[in-house]
N, C-alpha and C positions, 0 to 999 in steps of 0.2 A: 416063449410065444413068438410066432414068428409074426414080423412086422407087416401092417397092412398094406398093400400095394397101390402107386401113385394111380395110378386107375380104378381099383376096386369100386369107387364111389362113383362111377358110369356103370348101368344096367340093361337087362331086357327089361321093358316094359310090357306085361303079358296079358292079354283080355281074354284070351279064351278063343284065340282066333284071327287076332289082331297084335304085333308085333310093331311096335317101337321102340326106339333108346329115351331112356332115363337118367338123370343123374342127383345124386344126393348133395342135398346143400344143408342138412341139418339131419342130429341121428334120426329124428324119423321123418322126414319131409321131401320129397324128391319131385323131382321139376322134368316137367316133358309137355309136350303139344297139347295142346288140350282138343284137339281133332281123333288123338290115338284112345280118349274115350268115348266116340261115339260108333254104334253100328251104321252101317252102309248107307241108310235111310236115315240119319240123323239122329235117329234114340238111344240118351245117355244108357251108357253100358254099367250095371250098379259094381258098386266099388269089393263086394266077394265074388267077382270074377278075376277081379284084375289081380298079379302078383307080382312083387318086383325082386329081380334074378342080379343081386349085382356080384360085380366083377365075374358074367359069364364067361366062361372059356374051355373050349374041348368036352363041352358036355357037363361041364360039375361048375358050378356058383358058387361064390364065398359064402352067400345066405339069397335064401328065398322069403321072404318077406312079404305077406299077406297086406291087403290093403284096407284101414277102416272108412273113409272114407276119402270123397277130392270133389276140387273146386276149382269151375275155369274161370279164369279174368273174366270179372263184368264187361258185358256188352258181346260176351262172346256166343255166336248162332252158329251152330254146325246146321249145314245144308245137303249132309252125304255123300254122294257121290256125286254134286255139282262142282264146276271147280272155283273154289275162293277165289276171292276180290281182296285187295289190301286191306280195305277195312276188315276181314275176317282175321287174315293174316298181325294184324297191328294187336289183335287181342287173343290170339292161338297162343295159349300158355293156361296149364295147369300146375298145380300140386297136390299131390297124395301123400296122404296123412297113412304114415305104416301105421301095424295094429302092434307094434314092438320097434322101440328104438334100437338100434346098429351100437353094440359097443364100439367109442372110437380107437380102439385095440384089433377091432377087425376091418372096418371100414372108416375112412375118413372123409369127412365131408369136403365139397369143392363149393370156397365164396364167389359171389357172386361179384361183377366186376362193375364199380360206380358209370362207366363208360365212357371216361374220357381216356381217350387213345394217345399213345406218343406217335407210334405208328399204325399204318393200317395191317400188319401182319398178324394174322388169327390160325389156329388149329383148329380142328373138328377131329371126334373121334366117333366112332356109331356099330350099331347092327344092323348088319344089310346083309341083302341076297339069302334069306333063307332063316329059318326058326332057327337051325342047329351052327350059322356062322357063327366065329367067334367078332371080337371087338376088332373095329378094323386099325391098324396103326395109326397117329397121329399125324394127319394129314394136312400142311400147310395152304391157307389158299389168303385171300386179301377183304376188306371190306371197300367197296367200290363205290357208296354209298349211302346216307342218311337221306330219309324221307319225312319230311313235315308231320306226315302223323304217325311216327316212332318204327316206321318199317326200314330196314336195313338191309341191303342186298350187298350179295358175297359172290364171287367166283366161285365157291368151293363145287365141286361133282358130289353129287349126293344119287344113291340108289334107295332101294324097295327096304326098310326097318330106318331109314337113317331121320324119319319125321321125330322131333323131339330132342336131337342131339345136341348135345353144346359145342358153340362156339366161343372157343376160347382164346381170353389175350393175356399176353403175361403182365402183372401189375405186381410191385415189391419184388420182382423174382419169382413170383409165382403165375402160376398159371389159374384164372378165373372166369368166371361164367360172363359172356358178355349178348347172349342170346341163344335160341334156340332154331334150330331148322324145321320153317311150317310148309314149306312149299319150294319147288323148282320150276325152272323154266328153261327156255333157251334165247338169247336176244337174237336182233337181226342179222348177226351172222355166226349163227349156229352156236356158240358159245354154251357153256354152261353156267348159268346163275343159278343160287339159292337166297331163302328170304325166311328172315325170323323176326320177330318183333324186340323192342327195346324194354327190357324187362324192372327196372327197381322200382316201379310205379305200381306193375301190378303185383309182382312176387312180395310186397309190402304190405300193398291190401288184401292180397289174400292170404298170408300170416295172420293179417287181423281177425281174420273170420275163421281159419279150417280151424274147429274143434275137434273134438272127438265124438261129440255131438251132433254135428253138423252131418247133413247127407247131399248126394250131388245132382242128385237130378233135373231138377228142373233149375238150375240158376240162372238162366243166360235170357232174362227179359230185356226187349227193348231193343235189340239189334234192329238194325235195318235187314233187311234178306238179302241177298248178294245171288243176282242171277246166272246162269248160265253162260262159258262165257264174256262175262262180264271183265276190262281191265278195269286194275288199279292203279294207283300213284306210282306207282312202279314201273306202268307201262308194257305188261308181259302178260300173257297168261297163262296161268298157276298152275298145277299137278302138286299134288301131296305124292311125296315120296315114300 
């Protein structure tokens, strides 16, 4: 049996229309933006639309992976096609509960990183440009930044499928989840920045919660709304990639 690929556990994340990356942190549990489940206008997209395509490449997937249900970080309000504010961004993280676990013989899962850094040097890997790109090479960029309410700003360039992708630091030798890409921007001189939230708080509590029982729709009580527009702690404003 040939051995699972250091990547395979990065995916498409598929809505039916809506394309981001994905990546598996447990055989059936996968982590991405919790923005890549909502339609344009804001309404949660139900979880038999969505399917997760991992280790895409050249048209053929290790597994395709139906989704039973997902759940975004509390507090989290998608406002569609407005552009987020950091308080959106601090809580843009989901996970989707496959309707089948990934044998770890095919795909292996990528831990999550506690987040304390030795350095600021992180990778990012994604789908961009296109339904039918493959995964793009592991692309070096820095962490520039922590923000008071968990939002973390990167260098890295990020295009159109790369919402949801992980940022990764290596910890033990390995390489681990240290956030997800919810948003771009460009500073005041033209620069490219990205922004994902600070994740073991929420990826915690909502292990506590996703059942299999559980459904996704309406969880996101209590936000404040984030207008048009509007900066955050960050200082920039936002575009979902």
């Amino acid at each position: 049996m040939a051995k699972a690929g250091v990547w395979d556990a990065v995916g498409q994340v598929d809505s039916g229309g809506t394309l981001c990356t994905g990546t598996l942190i447990a055989s059936d549990i996968v982590l991405t933006a919790a923005h890549c489940l909502y339609d344009a206008d804001g309404t949660p997209i139900s979880a038999e639309q969505v399917t997760f395509r991992a280790g895409y490449s050249g048209g053929v997937s290790v597994a395709d992976v139906s989704v039973a249900s997902w759940l975004p970080a509390p507090g989290y309000r998608d406002e569609g096609e407005i552009q987020p504010g950091a308080e959106a961004i601090r809580s843009d993280v989901a996970l989707l509960l496959l309707a089948e676990p990934m044998a770890r013989d095919t795909v292996v899962p990528i831990a999550l990183h506690p987040g304390l850094l030795r350095t600021n040097e992180v990778r990012t890997v994604s789908y961009s440009k296109g339904i039918d790109a493959d995964l793009s090479p592991p692309m070096p960029c820095r962490l520039l930044h922590r923000f008071a309410d968990g939002v973390m700003e990167f260098d890295c360039t990020m295009h159109p499928g790369a919402s949801g992708a992980p940022v990764l630091a290596e910890r033990g030798g390995r390489l681990s989840i240290l956030s997800v890409i919810s948003a771009v921007a460009t500073d005041e001189n033209g620069l490219a920045r990205s922004y994902g939230a600070s994740l073991p708080a929420h990826v915690a509590t909502l292990r506590s919660r996703l059942t299999r029982a559980q459904v996704s729709e309406n969880d996101d009580k209590g936000a404040r709304r984030i207008g048009a527009g509007e900066r955050g702690s960050a200082g920039a404003r936002f575009v979902r990639p």
